[in-house]
N, C-alpha and C positions, 0 to 999 in steps of 0.2 A: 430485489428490494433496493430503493434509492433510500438518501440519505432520508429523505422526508419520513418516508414508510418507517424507517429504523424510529426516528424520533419518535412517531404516533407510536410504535410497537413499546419503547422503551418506556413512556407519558404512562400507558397502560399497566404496565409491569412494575413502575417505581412507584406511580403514584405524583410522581413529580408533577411542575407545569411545563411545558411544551418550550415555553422559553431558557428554565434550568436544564432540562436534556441536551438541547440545541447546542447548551454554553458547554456543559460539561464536553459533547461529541466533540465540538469546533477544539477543544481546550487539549484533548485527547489526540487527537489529529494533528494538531498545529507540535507537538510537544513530539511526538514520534519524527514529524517529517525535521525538525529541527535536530533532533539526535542523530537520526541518519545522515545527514547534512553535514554534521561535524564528524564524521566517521565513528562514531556511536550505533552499538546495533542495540534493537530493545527486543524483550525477550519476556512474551506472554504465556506464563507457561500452561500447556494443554492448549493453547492455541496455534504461537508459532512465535516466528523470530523475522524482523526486519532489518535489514542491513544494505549497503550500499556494495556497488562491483563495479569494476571500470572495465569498460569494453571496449580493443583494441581499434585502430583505425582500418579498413578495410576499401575491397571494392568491390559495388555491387553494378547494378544495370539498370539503366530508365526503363522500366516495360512499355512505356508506348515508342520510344526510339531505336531502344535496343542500345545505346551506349554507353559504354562504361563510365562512373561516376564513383568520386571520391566519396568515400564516407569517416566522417572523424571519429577520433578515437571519444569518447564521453564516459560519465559515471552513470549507470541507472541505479534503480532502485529495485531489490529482490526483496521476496518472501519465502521463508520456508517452513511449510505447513509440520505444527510438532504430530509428536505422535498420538498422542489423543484426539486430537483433531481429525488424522488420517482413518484412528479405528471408527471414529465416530461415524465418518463416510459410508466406511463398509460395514 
């Protein structure tokens, strides 16, 4: 499911218009990746928990040359699936 499909599913489900979904989705997104950003985790419960991790500098290899290549250290961004979420799976 892409973003679009979510939106049609949600228009369906809420009753909303296609343009209030879109706002509220982008609104929900933009507010999460902003919390994570300032080292804020958010925390959906029955769904899961997003948060940031800083990932060491390392070195890896060009696979078409074969030679070693620097890799910087950065901050990604994790998810960890809560547990209703996981029993929902199985």
């Amino acid at each position: 499911m892409n973003k679009a499909e979510l939106v049609d599913q949600l228009t369906a489900e809420l009753g909303l218009t296609k343009a209030d979904c879109e706002r509220v989705l982008d609104s929900a997104i933009e507010n999460i990746k902003k919390t994570v950003k300032k080292g804020g985790d958010v925390t959906l419960v029955g769904f899961g928990t997003f948060t940031r991790s800083k990932r060491k500098a390392r070195i890896g290899r060009n696979p078409q040359t074969g030679s070693e290549i620097k890799i910087p250290a950065c901050t990604v961004p994790k998810f960890r699936p809560g547990k209703a979420f996981k029993e929902f799976l199985n």
